[in-house]
SEMAR-155563 format. One line per field, with one value per residue (C-alpha): residue number from 0; z, y, x; residue in one letter. Coordinates in Angstrom, 3 decimals, padded with zeros to 6 digits. Layout:
<nodes>
nr: [NUM / ...]
c3: [Z / ...]
c2: [Y / ...]
c1: [X / ...]
rest: [a / ...]
</nodes>
This chain:
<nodes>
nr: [0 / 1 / 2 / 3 / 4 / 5 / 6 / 7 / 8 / 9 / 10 / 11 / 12 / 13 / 14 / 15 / 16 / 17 / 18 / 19 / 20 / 21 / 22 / 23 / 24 / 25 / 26 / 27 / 28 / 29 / 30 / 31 / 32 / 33 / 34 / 35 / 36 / 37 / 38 / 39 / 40 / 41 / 42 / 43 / 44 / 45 / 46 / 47 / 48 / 49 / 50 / 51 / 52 / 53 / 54 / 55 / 56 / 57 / 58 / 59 / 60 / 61 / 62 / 63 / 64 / 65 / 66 / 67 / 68 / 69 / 70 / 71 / 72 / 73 / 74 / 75 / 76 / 77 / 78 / 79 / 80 / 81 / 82 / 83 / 84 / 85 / 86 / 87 / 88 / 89 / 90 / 91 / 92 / 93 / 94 / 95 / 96 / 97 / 98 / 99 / 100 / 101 / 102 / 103 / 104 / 105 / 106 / 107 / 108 / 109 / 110 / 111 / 112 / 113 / 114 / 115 / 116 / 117 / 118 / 119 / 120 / 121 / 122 / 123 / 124 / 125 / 126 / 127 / 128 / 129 / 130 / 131 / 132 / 133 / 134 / 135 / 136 / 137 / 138 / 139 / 140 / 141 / 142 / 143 / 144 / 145 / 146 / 147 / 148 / 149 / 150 / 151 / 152 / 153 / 154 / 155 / 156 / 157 / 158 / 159 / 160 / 161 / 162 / 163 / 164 / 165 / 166 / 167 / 168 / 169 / 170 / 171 / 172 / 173 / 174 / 175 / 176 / 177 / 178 / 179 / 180 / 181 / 182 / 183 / 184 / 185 / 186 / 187 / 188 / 189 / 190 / 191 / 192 / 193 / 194 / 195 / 196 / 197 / 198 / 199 / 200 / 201 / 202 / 203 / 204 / 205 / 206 / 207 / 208 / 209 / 210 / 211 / 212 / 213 / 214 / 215 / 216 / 217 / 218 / 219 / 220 / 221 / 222 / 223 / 224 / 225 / 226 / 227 / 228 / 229 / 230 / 231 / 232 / 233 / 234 / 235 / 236 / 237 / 238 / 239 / 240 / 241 / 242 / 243 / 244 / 245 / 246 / 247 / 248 / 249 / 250 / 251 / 252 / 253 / 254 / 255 / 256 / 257 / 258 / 259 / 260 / 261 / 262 / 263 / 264 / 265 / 266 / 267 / 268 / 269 / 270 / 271 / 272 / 273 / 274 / 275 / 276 / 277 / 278 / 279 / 280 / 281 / 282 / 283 / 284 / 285 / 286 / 287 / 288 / 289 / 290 / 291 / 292 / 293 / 294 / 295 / 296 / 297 / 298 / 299 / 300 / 301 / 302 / 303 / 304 / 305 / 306 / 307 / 308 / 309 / 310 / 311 / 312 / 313 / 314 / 315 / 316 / 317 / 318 / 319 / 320 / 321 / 322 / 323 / 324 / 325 / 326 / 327 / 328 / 329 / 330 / 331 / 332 / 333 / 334 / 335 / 336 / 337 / 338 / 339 / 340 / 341 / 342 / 343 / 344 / 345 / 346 / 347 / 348 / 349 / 350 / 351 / 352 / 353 / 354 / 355 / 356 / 357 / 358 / 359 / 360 / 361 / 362 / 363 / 364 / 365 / 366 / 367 / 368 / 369 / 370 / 371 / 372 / 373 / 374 / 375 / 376 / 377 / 378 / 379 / 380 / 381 / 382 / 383 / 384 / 385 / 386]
c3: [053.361 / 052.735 / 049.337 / 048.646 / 049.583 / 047.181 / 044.127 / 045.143 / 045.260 / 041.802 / 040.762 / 041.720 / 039.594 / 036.545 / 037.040 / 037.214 / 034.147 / 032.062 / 032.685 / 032.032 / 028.728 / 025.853 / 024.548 / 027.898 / 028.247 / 024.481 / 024.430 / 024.183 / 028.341 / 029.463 / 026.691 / 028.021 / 031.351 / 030.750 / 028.739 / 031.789 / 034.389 / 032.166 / 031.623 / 035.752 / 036.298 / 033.611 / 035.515 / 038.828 / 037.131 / 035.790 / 039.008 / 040.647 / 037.988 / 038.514 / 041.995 / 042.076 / 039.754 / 042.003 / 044.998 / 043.032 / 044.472 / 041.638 / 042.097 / 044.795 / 041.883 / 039.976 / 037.471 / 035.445 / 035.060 / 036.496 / 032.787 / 032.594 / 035.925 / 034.516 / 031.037 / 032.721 / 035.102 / 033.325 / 029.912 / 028.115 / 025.718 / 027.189 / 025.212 / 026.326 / 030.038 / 029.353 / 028.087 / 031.244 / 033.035 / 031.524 / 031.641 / 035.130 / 035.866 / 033.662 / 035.821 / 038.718 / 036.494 / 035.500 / 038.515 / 036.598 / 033.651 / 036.510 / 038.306 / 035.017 / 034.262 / 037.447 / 037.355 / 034.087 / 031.981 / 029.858 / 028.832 / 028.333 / 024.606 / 025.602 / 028.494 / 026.290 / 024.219 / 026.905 / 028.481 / 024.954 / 024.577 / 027.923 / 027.851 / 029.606 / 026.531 / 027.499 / 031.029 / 032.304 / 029.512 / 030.214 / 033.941 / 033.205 / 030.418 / 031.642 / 032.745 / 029.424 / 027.747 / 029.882 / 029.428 / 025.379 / 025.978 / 027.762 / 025.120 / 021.720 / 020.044 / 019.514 / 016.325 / 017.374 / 020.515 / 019.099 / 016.603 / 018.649 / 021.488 / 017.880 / 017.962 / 021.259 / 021.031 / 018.079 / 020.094 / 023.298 / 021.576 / 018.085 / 017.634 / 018.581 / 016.393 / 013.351 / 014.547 / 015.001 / 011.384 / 010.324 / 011.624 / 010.214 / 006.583 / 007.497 / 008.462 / 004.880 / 003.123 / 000.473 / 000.811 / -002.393 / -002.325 / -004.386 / -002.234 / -003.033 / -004.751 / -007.414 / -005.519 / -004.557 / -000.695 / -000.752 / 002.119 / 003.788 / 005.569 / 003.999 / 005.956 / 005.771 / 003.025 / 000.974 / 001.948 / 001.154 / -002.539 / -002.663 / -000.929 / -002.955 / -006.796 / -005.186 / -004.153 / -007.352 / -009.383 / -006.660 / -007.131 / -011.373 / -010.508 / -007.934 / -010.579 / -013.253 / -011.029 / -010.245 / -013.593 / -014.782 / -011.565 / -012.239 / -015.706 / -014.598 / -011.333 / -011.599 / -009.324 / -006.300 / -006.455 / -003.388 / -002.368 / -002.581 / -005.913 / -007.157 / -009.008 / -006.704 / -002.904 / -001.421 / -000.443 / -004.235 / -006.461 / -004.032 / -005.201 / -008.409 / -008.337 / -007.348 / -010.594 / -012.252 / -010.783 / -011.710 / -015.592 / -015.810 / -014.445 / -017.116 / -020.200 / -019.339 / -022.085 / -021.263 / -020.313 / -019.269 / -016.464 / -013.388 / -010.845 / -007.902 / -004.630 / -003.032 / 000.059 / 001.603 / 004.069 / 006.172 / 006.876 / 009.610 / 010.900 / 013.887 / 015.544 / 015.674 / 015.215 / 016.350 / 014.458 / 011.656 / 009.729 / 008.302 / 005.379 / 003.736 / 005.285 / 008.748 / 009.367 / 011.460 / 009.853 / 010.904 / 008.931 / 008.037 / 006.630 / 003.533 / 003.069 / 000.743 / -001.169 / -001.662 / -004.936 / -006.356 / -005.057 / -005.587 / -002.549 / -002.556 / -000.133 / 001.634 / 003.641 / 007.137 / 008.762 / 011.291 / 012.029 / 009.478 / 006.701 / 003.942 / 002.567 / -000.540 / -001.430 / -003.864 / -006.997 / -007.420 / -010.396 / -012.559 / -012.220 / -008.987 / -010.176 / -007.959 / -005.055 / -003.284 / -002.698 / -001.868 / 000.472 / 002.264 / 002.340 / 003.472 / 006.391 / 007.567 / 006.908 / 007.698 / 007.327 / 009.231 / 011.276 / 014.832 / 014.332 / 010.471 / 010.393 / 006.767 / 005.710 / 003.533 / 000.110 / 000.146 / 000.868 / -001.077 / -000.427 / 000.653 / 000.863 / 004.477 / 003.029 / 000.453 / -003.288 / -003.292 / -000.714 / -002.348 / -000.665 / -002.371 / -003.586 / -001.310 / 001.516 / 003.918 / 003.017 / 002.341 / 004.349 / 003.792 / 003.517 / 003.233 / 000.371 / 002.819 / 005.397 / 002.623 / 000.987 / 004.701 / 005.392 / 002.594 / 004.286 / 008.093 / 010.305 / 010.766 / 014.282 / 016.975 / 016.483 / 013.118 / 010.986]
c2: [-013.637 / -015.854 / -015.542 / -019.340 / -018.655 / -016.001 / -017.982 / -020.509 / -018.310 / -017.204 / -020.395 / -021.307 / -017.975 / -019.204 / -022.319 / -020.930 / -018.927 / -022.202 / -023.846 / -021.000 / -021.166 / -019.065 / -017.871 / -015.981 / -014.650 / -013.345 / -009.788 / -006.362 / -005.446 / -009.084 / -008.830 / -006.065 / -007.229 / -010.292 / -008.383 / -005.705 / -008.515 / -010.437 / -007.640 / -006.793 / -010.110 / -010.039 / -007.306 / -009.023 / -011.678 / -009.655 / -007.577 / -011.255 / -012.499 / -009.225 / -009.739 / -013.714 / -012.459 / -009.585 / -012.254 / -014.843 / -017.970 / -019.347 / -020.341 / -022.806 / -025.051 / -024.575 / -021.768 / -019.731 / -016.969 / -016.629 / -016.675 / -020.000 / -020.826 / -019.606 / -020.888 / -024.496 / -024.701 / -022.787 / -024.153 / -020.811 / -019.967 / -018.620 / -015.539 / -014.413 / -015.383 / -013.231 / -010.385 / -010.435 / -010.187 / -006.888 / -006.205 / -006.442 / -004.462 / -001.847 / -001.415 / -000.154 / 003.003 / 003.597 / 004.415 / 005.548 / 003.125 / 000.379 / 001.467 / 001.782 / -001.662 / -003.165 / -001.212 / -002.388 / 000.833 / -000.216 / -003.737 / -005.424 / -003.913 / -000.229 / -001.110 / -002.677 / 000.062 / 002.190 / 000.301 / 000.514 / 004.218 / 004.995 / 004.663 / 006.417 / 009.745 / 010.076 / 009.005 / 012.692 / 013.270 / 010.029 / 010.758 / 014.486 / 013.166 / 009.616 / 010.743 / 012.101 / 009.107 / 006.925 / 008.975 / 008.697 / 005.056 / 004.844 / 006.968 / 006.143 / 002.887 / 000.793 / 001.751 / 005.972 / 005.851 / 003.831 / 006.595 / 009.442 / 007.991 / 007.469 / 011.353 / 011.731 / 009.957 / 012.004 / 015.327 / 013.606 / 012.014 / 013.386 / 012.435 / 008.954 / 008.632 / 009.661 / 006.852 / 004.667 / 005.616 / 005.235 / 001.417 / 000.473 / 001.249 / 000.489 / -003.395 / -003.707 / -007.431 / -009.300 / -012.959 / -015.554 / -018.495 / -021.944 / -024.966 / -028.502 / -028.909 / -026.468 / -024.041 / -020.239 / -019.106 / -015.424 / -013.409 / -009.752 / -006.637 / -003.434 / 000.156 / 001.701 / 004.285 / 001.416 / -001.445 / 000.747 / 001.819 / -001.739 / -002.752 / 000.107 / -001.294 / -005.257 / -004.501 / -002.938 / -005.673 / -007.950 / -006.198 / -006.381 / -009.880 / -010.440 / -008.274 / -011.152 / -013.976 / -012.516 / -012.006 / -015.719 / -016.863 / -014.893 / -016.006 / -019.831 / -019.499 / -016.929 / -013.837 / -015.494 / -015.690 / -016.339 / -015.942 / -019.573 / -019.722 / -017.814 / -019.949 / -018.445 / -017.852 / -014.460 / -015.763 / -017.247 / -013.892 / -012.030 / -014.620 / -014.127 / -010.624 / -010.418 / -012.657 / -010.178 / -006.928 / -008.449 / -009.071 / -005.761 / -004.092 / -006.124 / -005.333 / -001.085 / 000.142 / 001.664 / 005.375 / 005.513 / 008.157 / 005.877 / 006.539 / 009.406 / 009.242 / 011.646 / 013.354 / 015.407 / 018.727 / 019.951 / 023.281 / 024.740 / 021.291 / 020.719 / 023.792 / 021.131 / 017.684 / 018.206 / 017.035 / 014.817 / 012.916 / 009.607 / 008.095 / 007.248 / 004.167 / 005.800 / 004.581 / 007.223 / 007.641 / 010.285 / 013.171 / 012.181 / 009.006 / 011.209 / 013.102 / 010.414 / 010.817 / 014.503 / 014.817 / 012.351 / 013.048 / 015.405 / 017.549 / 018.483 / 021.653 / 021.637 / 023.836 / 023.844 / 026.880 / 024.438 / 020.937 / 019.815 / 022.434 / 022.496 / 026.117 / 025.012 / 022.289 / 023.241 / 022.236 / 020.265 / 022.135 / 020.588 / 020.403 / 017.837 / 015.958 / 015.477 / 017.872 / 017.741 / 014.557 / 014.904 / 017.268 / 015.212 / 011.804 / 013.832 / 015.699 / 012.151 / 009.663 / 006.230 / 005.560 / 007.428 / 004.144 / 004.030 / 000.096 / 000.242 / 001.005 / 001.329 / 004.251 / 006.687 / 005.490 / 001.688 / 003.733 / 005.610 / 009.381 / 009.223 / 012.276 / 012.917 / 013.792 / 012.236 / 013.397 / 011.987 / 014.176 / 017.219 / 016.600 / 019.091 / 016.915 / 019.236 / 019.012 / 019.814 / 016.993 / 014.512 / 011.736 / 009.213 / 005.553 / 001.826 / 000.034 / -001.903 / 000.924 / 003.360 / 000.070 / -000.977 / 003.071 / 002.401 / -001.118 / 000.062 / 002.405 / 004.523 / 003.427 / 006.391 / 009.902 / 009.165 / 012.177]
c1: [005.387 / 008.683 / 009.496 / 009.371 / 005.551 / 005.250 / 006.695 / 004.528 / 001.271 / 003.145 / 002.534 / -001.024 / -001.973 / -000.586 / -001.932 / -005.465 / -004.380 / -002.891 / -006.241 / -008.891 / -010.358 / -007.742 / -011.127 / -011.827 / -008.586 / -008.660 / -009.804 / -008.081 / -008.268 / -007.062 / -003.965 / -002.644 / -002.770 / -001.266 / 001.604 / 001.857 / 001.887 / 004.387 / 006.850 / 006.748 / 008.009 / 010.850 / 011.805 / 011.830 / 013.980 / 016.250 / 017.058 / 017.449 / 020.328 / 021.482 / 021.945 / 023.028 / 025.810 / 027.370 / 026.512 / 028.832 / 027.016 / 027.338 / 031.103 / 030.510 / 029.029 / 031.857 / 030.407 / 032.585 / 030.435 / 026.734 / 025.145 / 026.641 / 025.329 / 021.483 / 022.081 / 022.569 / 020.230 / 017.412 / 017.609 / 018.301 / 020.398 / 023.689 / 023.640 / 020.268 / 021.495 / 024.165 / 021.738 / 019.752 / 022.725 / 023.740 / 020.363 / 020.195 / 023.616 / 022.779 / 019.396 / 021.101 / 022.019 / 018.699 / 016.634 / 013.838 / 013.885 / 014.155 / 010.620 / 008.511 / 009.594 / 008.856 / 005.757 / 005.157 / 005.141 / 007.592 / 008.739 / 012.114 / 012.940 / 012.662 / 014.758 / 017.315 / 017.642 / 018.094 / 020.696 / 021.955 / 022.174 / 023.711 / 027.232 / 030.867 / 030.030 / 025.973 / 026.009 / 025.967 / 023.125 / 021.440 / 021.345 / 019.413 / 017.224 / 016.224 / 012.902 / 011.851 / 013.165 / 011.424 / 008.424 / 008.575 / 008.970 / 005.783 / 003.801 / 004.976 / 005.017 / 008.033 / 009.931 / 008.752 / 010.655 / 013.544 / 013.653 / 013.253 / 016.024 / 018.579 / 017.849 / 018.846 / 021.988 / 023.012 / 022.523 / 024.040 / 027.098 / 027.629 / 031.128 / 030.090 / 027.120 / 029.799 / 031.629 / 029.202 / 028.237 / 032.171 / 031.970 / 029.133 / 030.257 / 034.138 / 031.636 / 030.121 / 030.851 / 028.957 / 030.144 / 029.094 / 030.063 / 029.132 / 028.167 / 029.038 / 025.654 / 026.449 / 024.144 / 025.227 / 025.162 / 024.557 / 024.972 / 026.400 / 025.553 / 024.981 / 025.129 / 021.625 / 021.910 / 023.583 / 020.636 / 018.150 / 019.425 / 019.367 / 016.162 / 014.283 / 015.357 / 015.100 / 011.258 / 010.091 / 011.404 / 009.746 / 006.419 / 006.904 / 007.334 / 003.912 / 001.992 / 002.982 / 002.134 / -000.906 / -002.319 / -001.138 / -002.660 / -006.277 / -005.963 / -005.654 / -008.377 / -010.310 / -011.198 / -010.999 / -007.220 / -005.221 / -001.543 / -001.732 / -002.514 / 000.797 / 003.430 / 006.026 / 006.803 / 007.386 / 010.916 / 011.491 / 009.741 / 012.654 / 015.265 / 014.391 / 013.771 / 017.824 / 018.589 / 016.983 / 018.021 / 021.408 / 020.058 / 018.722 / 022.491 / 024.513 / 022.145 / 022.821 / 024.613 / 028.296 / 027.452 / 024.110 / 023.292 / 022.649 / 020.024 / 020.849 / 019.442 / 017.472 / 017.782 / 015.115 / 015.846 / 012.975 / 013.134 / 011.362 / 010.125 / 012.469 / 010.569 / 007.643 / 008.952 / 012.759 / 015.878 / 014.883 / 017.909 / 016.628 / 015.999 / 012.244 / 011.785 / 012.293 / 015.772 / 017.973 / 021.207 / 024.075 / 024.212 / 028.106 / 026.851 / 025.148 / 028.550 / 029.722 / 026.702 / 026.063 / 028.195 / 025.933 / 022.279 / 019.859 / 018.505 / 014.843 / 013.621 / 010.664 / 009.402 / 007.091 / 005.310 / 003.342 / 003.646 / 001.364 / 001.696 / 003.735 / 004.424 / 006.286 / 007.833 / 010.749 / 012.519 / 015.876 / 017.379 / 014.318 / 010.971 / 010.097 / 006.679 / 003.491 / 004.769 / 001.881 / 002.236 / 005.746 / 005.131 / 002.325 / 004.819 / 007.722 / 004.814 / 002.815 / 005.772 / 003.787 / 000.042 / -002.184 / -003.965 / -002.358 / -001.636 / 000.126 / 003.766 / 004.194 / 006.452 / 005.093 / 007.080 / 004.773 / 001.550 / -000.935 / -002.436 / -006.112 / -008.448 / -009.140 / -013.022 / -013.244 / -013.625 / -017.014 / -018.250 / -016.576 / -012.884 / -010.396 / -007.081 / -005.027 / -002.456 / -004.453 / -006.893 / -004.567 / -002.753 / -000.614 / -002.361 / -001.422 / -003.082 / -004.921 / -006.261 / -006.871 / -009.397 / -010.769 / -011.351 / -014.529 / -015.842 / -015.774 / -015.866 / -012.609 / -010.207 / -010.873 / -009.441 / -009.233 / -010.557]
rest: [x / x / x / x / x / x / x / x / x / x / x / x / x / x / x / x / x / x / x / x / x / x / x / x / x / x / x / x / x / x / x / x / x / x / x / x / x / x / x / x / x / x / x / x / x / x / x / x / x / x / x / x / x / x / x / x / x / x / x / x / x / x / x / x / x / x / x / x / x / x / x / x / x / x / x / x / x / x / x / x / x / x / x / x / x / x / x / x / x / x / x / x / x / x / x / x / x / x / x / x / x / x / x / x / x / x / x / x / x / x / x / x / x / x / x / x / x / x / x / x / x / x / x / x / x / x / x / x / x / x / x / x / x / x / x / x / x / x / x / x / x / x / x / x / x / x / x / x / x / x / x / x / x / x / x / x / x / x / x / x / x / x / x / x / x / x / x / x / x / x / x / x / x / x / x / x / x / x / x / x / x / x / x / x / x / x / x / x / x / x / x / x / x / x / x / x / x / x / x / x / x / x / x / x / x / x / x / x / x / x / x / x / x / x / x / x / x / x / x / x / x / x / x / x / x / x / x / x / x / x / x / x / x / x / x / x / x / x / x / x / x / x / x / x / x / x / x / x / x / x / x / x / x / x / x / x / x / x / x / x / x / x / x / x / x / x / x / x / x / x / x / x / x / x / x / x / x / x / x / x / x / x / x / x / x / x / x / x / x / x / x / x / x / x / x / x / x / x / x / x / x / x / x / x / x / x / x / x / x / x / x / x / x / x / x / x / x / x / x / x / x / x / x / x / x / x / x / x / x / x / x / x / x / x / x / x / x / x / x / x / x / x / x / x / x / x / x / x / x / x / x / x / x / x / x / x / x / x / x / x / x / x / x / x / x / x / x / x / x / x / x / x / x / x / x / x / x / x / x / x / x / x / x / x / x / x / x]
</nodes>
């Protein structure tokens, strides 16, 4: 069949698809077909721009490149014509990564990132491992494999990831600037140990603040208080929660002992989990990004004998309160449900069986839980393979 016939056929499918019912089409099985189905023909697409750019047809119109060419004539933005483009030639390194996606295994962001991690340092590395990486991409969920493949890229490139590391804090800025209304502009980017000292202190204020709109809110509705209800925004209670974080730093009297981070070592876990450098919230960082910091943090030790028991979980030169729930953060990570990705420092610990039924409060029957799984655990039934 001519491919002008196949587009076409192409066509009438979607057609029957546009005009079905969205109620039919709206279940679990059909979703992921659609999403498979949709992700096989990305990949088509992207192996055809690929191709019409090393073809060069493009110049007898007059093109300069052939993601100006697409961007033109396919209403896209040119810088996402020129990702597909990229895309598409960095495809034809990727042999494997190329056949799950076409196959639809694995969508466009894993690919990306692939593309991403593969470079003149980790080719050689890339070209043994890309099998297993393609394989994690098919199994784990998003933010797990882009984790795991940051891993990989530290082990296959170390000197890179340092630099890597090097540029990103060399790239810190804070710009402030007044507008003509008398208003400020606030904006910047922040290396992750450094945006997460900051995001840590911002969202505690933030939550002071939600707790105080909430009670004035209950106090002025009643029970049946809704996010609706609350005097403030999300986006304003943050603005305001930076006001204050900025109140709070000028009132500190002249020598007071500031706040020290803390870094946690696992020892014994990379036997069962592999190399684990990151910081709570999940974020990969290179170990020389801490270097800076180790003169001013505190190190915690704990210590693993299987890959989900904690032996000990040690002291940082003074007592280290509630260590058995360190231990089970620094263990689970996230909440336990298969569809929450909430790190383990914005959850709760729930008892696997539960005190009621005579559940010990030990780690072995604790996990880490989200506010809202740990409540909806009570109301219905638990989501499968959960204990």
């Amino acid at each position: 069949m001519a491919v002008v016939e196949v587009t076409a056929a192409l066509a009438g499918v979607v057609d029957e698809l546009v005009q079905a019912d969205p109620l039919r089409l709206a279940d679990g099985e059909t979703l992921q077909a659609l999403h498979r189905q949709l992700e096989r023909l990305a990949a088509v697409t992207t192996r055809a721009v690929a191709a019409f750019d090393a073809g060069r047809a493009w110049e007898a119109d007059g093109a300069r490149t052939a993601s100006a060419w697409v961007s033109s004539h396919c209403h896209v933005p040119l810088a996402a014509a020129r990702r597909r483009s990229q895309l598409g030639r960095g495809l034809r390194h990727m042999p494997v990564a190329e056949t799950a996606w076409l196959a639809g295994d694995i969508g466009e962001a894993q690919v990306g990132v692939l593309a991403g991690a593969r470079n003149p340092a980790t080719e050689a590395c890339f070209e043994r491992d890309e099998p297993m990486l393609v394989g994690l991409a098919t199994e784990l969920r998003h933010h797990r494999f882009v984790r795991a493949l940051a891993y990989w890229c530290q082990l296959a490139d170390p000197d890179g990831t340092e630099r890597s590391a090097e540029a990103q804090h060399a790239a810190r800025c804070v710009r402030l600037s007044q507008t003509f209304g008398g208003c400020w502009a606030l904006d910047g980017l922040l290396g992750p140990v450094e945006g997460s000292i900051v995001a840590t202190v911002l969202t505690k204020i933030e939550d002071e603040l939600f707790e105080t709109d909430w009670a004035e809110a209950k106090a002025r509705v009643g029970e049946g208080v809704r996010p609706g209800d609350l005097s403030r925004t999300q986006v304003q209670r943050r603005a305001d929660a930076l006001v204050e974080m900025a109140r709070r730093a000028a009132a500190m009297p002249a020598g007071s002992r500031l706040p020290e981070p803390l870094f946690t070592v696992l020892v014994g876990y990379e036997t069962f989990a592999g190399r684990i450098c990151e910081l709570a919230d999940g974020t990969v960082v290179a170990p020389g990004a801490l270097v800076p910091w180790l003169d001013r943090a505190w190190a915690e030790r704990v210590v693993f004998d299987g890959p989900a028991r904690v032996t000990d979980v040690g002291a940082r030169r003074r007592i280290f309160a509630g260590a058995t729930r360190r231990g089970i953060e620094v263990r689970d990570r996230g909440c336990f449900h298969p569809l929450c990705e909430t790190p383990a420092p914005g959850c709760e610990i729930d008892h696997i069986v539960p005190w009621s039924a005579g559940g010990l409060t030990t780690m072995e029957n604790g996990r880490v839980a989200c506010g809202f799984h740990n409540r909806e655990r009570h109301r219905t039934r638990p989501p499968p393979g959960a204990p």
